[in-house]
GUPA-639052 format. One line per field, with one value per residue (C-alpha): x, y, z; residue number from 1; residue in one letter; chain. Coordinates in nm, 4 decimals. Layout:
<pts>
x	[X:...]
y	[Y:...]
z	[Z:...]
resi	[NUM:...]
resn	[A:...]
chain	[A:...]
</pts>
This chain:
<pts>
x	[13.2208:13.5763:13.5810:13.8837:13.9841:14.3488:14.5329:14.8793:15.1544:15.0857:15.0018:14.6655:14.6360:14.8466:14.6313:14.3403:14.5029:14.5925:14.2331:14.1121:14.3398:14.2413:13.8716:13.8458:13.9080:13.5621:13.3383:13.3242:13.5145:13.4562:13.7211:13.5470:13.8893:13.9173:14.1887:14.3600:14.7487:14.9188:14.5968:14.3939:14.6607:14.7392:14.3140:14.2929:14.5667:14.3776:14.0929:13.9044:13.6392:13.7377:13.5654:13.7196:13.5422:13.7528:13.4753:13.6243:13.9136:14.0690:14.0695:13.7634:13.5499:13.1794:13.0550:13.3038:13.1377:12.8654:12.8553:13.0742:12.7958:12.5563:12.8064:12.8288:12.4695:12.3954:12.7399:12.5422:12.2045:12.3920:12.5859:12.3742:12.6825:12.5457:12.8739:13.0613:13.3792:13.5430:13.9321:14.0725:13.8904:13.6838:13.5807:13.4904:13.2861:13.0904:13.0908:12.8989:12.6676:12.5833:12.5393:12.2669:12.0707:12.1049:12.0002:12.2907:12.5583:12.9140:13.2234:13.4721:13.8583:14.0285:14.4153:14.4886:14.1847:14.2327:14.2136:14.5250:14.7363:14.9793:14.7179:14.6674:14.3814:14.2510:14.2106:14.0844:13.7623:13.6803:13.7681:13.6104:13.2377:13.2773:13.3339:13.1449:12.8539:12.9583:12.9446:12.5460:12.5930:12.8637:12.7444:13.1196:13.4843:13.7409:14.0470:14.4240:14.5086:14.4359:14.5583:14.3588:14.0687:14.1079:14.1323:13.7935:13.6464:13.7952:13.6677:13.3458:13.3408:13.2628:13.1245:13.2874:13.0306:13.1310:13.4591:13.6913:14.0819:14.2120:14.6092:14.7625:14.9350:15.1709:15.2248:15.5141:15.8646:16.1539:16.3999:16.6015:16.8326:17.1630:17.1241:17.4870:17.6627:17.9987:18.0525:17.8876:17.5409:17.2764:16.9734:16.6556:16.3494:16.0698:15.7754:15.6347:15.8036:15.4910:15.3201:15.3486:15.6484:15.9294:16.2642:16.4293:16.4078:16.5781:16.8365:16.8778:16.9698:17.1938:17.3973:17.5295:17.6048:17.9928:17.9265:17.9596:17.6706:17.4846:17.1319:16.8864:16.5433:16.2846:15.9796:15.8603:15.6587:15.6250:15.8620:16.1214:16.2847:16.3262:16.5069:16.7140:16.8013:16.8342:17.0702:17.3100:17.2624:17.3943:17.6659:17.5192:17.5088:17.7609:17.6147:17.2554:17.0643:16.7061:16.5804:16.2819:15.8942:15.9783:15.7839:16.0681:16.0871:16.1388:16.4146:16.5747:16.5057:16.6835:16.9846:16.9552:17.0686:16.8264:16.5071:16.3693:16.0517:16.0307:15.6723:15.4547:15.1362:15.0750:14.7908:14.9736:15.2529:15.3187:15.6713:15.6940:15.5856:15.7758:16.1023:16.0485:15.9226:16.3037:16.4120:16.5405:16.5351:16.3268:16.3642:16.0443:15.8369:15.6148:15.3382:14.9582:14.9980:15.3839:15.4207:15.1750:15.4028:15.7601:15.8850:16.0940:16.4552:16.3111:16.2912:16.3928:16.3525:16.0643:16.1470:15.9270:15.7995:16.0169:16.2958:16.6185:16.8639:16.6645:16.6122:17.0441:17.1193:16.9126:17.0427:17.4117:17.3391:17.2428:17.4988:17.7773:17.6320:17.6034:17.4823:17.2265:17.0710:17.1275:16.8947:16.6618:16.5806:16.5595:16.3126:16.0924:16.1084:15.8958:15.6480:15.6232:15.5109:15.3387:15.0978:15.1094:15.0431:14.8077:14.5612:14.5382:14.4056:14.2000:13.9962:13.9704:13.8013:13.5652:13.4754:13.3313:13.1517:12.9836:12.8418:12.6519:12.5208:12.4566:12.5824:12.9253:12.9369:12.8051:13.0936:13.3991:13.5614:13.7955:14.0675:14.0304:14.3647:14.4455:14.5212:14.8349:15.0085:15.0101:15.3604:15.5285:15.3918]
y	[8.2047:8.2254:7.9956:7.8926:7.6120:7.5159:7.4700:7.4717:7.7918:8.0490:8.4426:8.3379:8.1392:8.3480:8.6475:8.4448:8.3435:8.6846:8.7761:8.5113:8.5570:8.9665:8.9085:8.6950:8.9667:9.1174:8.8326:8.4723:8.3254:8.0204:7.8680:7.6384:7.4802:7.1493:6.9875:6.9801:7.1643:7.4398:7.6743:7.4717:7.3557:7.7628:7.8176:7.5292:7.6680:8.0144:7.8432:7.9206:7.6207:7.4642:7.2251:7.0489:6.9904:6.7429:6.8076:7.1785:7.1148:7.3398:7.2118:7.1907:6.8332:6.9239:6.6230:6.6952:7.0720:7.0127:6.8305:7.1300:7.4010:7.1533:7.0737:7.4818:7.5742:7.2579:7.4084:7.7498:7.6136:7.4847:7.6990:8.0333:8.2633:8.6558:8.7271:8.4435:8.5700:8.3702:8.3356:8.2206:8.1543:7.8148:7.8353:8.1862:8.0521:7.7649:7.9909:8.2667:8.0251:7.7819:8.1720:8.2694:7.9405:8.0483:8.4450:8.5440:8.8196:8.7315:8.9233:8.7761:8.8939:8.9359:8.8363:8.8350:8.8104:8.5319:8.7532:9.0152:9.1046:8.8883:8.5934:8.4214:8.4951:8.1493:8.1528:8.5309:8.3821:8.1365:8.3592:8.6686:8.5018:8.3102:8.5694:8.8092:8.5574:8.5281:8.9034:8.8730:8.6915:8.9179:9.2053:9.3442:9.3016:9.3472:9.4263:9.4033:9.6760:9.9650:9.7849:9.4851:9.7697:9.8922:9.5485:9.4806:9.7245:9.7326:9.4015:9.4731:9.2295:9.4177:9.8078:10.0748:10.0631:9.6921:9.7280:9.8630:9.8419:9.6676:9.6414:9.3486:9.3442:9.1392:9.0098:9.2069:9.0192:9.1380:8.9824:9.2623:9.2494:9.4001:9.4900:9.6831:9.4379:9.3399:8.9949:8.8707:8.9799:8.7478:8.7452:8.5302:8.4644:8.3532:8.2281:7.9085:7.7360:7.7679:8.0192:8.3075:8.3321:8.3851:8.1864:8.1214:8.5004:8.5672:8.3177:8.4276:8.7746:8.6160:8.4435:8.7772:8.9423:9.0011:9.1059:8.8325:8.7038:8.4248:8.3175:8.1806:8.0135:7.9237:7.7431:7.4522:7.3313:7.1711:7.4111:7.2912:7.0554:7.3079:7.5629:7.3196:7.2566:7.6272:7.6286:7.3474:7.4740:7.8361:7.6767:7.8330:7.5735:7.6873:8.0384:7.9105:7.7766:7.5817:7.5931:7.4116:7.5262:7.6653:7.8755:8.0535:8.3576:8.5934:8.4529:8.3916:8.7419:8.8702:8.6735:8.8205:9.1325:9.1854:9.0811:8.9509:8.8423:8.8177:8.7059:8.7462:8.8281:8.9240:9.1109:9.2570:9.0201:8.9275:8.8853:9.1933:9.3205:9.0709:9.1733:9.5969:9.4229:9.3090:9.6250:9.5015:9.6304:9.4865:9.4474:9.3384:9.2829:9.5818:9.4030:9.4168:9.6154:9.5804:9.9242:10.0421:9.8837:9.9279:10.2630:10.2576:10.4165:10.4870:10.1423:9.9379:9.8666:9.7592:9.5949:9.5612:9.2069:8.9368:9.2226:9.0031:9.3019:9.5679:9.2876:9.2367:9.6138:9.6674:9.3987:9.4732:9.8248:9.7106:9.4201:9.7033:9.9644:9.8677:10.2672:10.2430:9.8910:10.0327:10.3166:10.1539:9.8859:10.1217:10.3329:10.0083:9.9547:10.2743:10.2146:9.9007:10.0137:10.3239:10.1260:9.7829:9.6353:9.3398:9.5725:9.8016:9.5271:9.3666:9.6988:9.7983:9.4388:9.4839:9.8281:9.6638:9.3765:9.7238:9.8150:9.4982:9.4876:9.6966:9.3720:9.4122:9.7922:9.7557:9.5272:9.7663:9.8580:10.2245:10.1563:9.7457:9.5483:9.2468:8.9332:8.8558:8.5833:8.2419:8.1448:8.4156:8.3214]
z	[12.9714:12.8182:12.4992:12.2909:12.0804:12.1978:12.5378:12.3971:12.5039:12.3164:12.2665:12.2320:12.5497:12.7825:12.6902:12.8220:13.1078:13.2291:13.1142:13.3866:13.6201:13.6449:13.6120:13.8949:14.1094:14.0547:13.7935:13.8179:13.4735:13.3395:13.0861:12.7631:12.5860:12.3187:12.5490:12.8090:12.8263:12.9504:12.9484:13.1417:13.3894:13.4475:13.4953:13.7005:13.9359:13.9895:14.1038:13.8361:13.6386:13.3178:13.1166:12.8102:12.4802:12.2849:11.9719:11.9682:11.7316:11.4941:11.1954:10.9906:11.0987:11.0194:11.2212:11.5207:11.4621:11.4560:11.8218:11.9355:11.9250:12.0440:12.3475:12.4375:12.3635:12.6281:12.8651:12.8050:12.9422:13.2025:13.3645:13.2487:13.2086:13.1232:12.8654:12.6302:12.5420:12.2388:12.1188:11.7955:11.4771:11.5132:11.8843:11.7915:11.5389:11.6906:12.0197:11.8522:11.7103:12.0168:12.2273:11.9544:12.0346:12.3896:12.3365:12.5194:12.4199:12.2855:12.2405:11.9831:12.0424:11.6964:11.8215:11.4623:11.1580:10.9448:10.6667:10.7567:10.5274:10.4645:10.4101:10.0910:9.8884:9.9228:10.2972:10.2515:9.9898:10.2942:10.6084:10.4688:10.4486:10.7607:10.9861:10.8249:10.8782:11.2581:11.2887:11.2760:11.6228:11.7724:11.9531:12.0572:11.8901:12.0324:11.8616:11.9685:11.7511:11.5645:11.2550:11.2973:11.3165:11.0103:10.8611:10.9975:10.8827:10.5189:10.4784:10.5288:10.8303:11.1098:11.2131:11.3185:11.6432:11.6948:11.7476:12.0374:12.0800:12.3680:12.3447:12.4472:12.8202:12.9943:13.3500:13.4639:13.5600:13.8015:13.5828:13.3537:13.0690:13.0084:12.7004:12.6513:12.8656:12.7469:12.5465:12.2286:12.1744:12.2114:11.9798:12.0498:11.9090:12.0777:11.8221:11.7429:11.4195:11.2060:10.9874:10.9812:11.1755:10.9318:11.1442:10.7877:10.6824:11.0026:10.9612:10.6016:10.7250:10.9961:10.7790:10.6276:10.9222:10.9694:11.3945:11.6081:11.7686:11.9178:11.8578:12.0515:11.8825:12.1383:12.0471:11.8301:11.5663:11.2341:11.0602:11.3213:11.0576:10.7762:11.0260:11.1526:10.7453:10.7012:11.0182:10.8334:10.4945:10.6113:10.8306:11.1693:11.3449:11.5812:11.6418:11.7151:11.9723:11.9688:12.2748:12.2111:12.3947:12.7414:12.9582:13.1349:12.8885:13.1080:13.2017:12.8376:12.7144:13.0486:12.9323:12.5937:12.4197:12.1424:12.1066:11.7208:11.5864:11.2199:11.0342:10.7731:10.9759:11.2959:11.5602:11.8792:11.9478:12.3119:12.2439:12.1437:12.4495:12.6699:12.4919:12.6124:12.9687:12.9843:12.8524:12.5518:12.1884:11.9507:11.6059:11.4035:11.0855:11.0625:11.0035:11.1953:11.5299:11.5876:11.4720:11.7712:12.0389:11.8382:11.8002:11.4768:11.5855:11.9463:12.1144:11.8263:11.4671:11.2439:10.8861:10.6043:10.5292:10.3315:10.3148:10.4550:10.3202:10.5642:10.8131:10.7986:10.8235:11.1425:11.3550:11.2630:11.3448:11.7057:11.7055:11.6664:11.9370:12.2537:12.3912:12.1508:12.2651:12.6162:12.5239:12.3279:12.5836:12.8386:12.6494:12.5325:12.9529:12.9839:12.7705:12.8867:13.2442:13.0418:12.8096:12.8524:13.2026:13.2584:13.5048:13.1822:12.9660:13.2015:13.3258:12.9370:12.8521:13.1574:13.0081:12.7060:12.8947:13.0638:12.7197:12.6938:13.0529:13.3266:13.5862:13.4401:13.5039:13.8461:13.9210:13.8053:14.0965:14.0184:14.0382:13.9334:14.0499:13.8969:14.0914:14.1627:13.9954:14.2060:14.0866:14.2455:14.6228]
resi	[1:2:3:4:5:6:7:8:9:10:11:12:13:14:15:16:17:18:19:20:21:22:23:24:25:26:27:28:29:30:31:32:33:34:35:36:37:38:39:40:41:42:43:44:45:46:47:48:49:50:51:52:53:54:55:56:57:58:59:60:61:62:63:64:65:66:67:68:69:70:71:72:73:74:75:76:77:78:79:80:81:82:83:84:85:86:87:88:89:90:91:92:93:94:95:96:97:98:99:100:101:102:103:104:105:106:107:108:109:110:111:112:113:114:115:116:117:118:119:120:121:122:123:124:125:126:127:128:129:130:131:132:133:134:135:136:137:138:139:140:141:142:143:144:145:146:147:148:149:150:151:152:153:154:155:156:157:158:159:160:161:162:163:164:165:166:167:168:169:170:171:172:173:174:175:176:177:178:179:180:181:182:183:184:185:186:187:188:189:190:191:192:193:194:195:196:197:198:199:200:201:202:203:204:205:206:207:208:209:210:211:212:213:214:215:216:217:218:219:220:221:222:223:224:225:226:227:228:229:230:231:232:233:234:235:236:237:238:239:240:241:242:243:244:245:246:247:248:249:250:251:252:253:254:255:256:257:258:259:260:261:262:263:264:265:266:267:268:269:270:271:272:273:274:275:276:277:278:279:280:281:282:283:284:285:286:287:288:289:290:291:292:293:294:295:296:297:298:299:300:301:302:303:304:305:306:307:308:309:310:311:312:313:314:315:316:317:318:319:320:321:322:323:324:325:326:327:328:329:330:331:332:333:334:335:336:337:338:339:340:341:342:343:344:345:346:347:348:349:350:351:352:353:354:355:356:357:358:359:360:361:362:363:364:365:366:367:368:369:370:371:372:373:374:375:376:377]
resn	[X:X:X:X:X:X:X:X:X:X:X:X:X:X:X:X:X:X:X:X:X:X:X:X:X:X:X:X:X:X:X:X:X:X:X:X:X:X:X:X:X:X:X:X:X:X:X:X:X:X:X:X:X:X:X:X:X:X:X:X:X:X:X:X:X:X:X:X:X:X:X:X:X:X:X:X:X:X:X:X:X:X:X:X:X:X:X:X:X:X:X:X:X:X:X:X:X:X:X:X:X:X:X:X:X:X:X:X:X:X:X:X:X:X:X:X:X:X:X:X:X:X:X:X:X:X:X:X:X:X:X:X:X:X:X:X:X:X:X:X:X:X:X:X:X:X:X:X:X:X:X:X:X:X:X:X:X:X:X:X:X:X:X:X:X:X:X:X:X:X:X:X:X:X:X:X:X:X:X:X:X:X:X:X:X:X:X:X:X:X:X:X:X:X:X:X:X:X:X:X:X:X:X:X:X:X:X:X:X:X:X:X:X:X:X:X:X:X:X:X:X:X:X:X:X:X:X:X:X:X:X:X:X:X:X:X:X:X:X:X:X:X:X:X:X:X:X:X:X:X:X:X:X:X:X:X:X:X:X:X:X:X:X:X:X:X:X:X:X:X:X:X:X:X:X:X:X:X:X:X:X:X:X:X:X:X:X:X:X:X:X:X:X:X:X:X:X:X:X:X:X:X:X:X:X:X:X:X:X:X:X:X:X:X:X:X:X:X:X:X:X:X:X:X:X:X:X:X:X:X:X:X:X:X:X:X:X:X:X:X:X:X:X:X:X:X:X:X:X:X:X:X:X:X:X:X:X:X:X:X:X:X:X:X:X:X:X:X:X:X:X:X:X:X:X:X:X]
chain	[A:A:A:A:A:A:A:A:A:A:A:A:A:A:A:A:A:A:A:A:A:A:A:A:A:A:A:A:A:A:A:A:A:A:A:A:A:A:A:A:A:A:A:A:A:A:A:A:A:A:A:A:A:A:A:A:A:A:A:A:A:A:A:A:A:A:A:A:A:A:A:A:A:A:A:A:A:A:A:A:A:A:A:A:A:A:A:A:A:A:A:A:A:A:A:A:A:A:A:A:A:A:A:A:A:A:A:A:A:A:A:A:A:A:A:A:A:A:A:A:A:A:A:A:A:A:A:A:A:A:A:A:A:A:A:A:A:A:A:A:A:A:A:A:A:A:A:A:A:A:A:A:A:A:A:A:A:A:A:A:A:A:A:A:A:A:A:A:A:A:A:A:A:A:A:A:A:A:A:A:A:A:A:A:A:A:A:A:A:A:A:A:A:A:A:A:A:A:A:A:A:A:A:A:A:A:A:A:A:A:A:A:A:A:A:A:A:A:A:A:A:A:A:A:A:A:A:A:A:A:A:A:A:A:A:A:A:A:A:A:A:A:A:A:A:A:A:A:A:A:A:A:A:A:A:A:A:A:A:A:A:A:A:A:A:A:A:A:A:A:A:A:A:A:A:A:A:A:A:A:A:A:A:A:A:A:A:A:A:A:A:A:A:A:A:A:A:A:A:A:A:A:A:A:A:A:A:A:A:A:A:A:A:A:A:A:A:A:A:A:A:A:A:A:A:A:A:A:A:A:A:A:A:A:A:A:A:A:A:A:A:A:A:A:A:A:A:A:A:A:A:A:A:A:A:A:A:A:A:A:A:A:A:A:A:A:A:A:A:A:A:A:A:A:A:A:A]
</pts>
């Protein structure tokens, strides 16, 4: 049983997705979400159950909570599943909790901790007790990245035999990017306007940049009405682009030159990955696990938080040279295909279900092969 709290596009949600959609090969998934959306539409078309909770909400409602857990423990009863698998802070949580009632063993997946650096202290003094209470119920983490490893383990919230890495993957694309290709270079962004994605940093860097270039914004949020401020304020209007939510990245970052994502906090961005998939380069906060997929001078550049002068440098450095975006993108390709692939992640998640029961072992074919995506039938 795959639990998580929202539906919505996101990192989050396509992760679980192409979790599903590779485990289906060889287990029988079930998806546990609080509504309906993108995530469920994209299980639903794989053939794969999903059952909505509209209880499991994200923000704190202790009566809405409270019939949560009692909802999964009685979804638990139910359906009998031998694993739960839980996403993102509250249906991690309340799915920990309601698969103690039901004695069976659950695996929470850390995409980012809620108490990374980067966080305020205040949400530290209430994430920092929370999960480290939910640890008593969590037999496996797993971790997107060596960073968020450490962070677990500084904090006192999990063990160092709890915890395994599992890097992020992503469903592969045939749609490439010229990254050196004549014209003005185009920039985009692809991140959800909301903390702790950083768009005004970026802009603020922009707006000092004496290269041409265009840039392209895709996402939404609530932030979406200060960046579109910041866009007037630093008279960009003309050099930027808002593309809004879409779910045709591949195609945007293959019409791209460079690909950005600047934040405060992060685990193992998908973007990240999605941008060296298109074999572009990538220029990024180093912050949580970018630095494990990012390699500084090699396939891109990595900036240090909040630092808009750094942040400026590096992307006029790659706005001026197109030989060097050609080689970086082309190197960020191959370890793409090296390290990142959706089969990768999938087999190494299976792996860990193996620790926690022999059934799971038994059903790891050698080679596994993940499914193939429906879409592209």
């Amino acid at each position: 049983m795959m639990v998580v709290t929202r539906a919505e596009a996101g990192g989050a949600q396509v992760h679980v997705r192409d979790l599903v959609d590779g485990l289906r090969a060889v287990l029988d998934p079930v998806l546990v979400v609080g509504n309906e959306g993108f995530l469920a539409d994209e299980v639903r078309r794989l053939a794969v159950p999903v059952r909505v909770l509209p209880e499991l909400v994200r923000e704190l409602s202790p009566r809405k909570d409270l019939v949560a857990a009692r909802r999964l423990r009685a979804l638990m009863a139910e359906l009998q599943p031998d694993l739960v698998h839980t996403h993102s802070s509250k249906a991690g949580l309340l799915g920990r909790l309601a698969a103690r009632w039901a004695g069976i063993p659950a695996i929470h997946t850390a995409h980012s901790w809620a108490f990374s650096d980067g966080v305020s202290r205040r949400r530290k003094a209430f994430a920092i007790p929370t999960e480290a209470l939910a640890a008593r119920w969590t037999q496996r983490f797993i971790v997107v990245s060596e960073a968020d490893r450490e962070v677990g383990l500084r904090y006192g919230v999990a063990r160092d035999a709890q915890v395994r890495v599992v890097h992020n993957g992503v469903r592969d694309s045939a749609l490439r990017a010229s990254p050196g290709g004549a014209g003005i270079p185009r920039i985009t962004m692809v991140a959800r306007m909301a903390a702790p994605k950083d768009h005004v940093l970026l802009l603020r860097a922009l707006a000092g940049v004496n290269a041409p270039f265009r840039l392209r914004l895709v996402g939404d949020g609530p932030l979406r009405g200060q960046v579109e401020a910041m866009i007037e304020e630093l008279g960009l209007g003309p050099k930027v682009e808002l593309s809004g939510a879409r779910l045709d990245v591949d195609a945007l970052l293959a019409d791209s030159q460079i690909a950005a994502l600047v934040s405060v906090q992060e685990g193992f961005p998908l973007v990240v990955l999605e941008g060296m998939r298109a074999g572009l380069p990538v220029v990024a906060s180093d912050v949580g696990g970018v630095r494990e997929a990012v390699g500084h001078g090699r396939t891109g550049f990595l900036v240090p938080r909040g630092d808009v002068q750094t942040l400026r440098s590096q992307l006029e450095t790659l706005l001026g040279d197109a030989a060097l975006r050609e080689a970086m993108g082309r190197r960020g390709r191959e370890d793409y295909e090296r390290r990142f692939s959706v089969t990768g992640m999938v087999e190494a998640t299976i792996q860990v279900y193996g620790e926690l029961s022999p059934r799971f072992a038994a059903a790891l074919p050698a080679p596994l092969t993940a499914a193939p995506d429906p879409r592209s039938a």
